[in-house]
N, C-alpha and C positions, 0 to 999 in steps of 0.2 A: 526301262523300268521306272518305275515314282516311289517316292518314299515322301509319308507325311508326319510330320511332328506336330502336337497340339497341345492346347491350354487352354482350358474354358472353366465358364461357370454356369449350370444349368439350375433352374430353380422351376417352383410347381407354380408362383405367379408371382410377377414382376422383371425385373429387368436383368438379363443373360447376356452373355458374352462368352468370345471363344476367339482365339489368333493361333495359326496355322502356319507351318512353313512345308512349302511343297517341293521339290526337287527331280526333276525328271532326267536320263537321262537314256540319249537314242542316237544308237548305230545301226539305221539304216542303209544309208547309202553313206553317209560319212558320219564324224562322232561330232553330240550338239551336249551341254548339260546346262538347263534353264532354271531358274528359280526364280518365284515367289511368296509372298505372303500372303496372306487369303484371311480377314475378319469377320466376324458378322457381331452387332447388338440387335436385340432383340426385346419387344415386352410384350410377356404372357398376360393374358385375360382372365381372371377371375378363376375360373377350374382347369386351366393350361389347354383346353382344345384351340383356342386361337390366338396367332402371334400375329404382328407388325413388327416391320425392322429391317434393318439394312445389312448390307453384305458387300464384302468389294473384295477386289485383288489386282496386286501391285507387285508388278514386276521388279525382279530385283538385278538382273544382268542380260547384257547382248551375249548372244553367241554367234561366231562366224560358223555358216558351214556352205559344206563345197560339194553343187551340186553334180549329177553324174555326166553333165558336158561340160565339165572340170569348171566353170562360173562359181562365184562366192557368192552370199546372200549373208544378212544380217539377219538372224530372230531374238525374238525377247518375248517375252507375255504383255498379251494383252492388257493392260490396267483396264477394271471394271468397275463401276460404281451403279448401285443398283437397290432397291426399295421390294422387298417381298411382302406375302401375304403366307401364314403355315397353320394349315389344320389339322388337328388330329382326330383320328375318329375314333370309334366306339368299338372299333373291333381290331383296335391296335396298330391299322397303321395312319399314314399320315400323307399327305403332299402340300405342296408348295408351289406357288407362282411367282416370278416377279419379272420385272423389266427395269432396264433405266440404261446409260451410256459405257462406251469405250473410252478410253485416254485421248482416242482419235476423233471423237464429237461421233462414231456410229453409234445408232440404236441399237439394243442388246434383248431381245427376250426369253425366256425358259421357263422350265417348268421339273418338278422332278415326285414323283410318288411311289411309294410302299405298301404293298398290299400283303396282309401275310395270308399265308397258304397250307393247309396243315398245320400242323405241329411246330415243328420246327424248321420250317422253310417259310421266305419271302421271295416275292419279286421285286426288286426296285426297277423303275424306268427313270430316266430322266433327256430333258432334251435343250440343246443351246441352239439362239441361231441369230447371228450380228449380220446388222442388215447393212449393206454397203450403201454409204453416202450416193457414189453416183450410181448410175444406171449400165447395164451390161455393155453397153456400145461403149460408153466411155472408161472400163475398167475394174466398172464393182465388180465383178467374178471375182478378180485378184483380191478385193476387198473381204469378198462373203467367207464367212465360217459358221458350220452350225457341226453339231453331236447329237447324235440317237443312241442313247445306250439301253439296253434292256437285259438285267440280271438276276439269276437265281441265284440266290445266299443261302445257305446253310447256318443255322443259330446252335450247335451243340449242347447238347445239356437243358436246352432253356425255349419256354415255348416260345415262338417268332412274336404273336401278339402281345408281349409284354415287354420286349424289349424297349420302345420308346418312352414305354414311364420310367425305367431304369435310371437314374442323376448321372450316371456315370455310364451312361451311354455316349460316346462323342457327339457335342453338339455337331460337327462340320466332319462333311465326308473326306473319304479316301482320294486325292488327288487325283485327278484323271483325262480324258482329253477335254471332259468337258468342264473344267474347272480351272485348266490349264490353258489358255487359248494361246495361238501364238500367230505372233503374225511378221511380215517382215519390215 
């Protein structure tokens, strides 16, 4: 499971910020619990459809875990440091680009969008993908990480296309794998 705690400040234009702590933990084949911190600043443009700004996440602890041919392995979160681009549209929702590096000098790029749909429902997608330094023959497989997520939300009460002008809508999402990366 993940659990995320947050602090932000969202404004209609100028300059936003938000800091995150994330905390995962997973018993799959053995018990792992990861933490990080996850930022972003940002500045809004003129009627807030377009942002510039950064985002990053910094791992806050190893864990051992033990894999299932009884071996141990070390994980931790990936540290990300990364440069977006975030638009909003017209008809309520929004997406976002960005790219930039891992702690480990990989390439990082993603992407993530909201489309609302009816009433009261959205789809968000979003997708990660850390490009390994070297090449398959020499190990990048082990390197590569990427995330595909694609979700239907539920907005209760409130139509889905209004949510993102909300101030007190969470600048930064729900924890997840693709926010979480982990590597050994």
């Amino acid at each position: 499971f993940f659990f995320t705690g947050c602090l932000f400040r969202r404004v209609d234009a100028g300059f936003q910020w938000g800091v995150v702590f994330d905390y995962v933990h997973d018993t799959y084949y053995d018990q792992s619990d990861l933490r990080q911190v996850r930022s972003e600043t940002a500045f809004v443009f003129g009627e807030g459809c377009h942002e510039l700004g950064y985002w990053g996440a910094y791992g806050v602890n190893v864990d051992r875990f033990r894999l299932p041919a009884g071996n141990y392995v070390f994980l931790q979160p990936n540290d990300v440091f990364a440069g977006f681009y975030r638009r909003h549209f017209s008809g309520g929702g929004q997406g976002r680009l960005w790219g930039g590096a891992t702690g480990m000098g990989q390439a990082i790029i993603g992407g993530e969008a909201t489309v609302p749909l009816g009433t009261n429902w959205a789809l968000e997608n979003n997708f990660v993908y850390v490009i390994p330094k070297n090449s398959a023959a020499n190990g990048g497989q082990r390197e590569e990480t990427w995330s595909v997520t694609i979700s239907l939300v539920w907005y209760p009460g409130r139509p889905a296309r209004t949510v993102f002008s909300d101030r007190y809508q969470p600048l930064l999402g729900v924890g997840d794998n693709s926010a979480l990366l982990i590597r050994r």
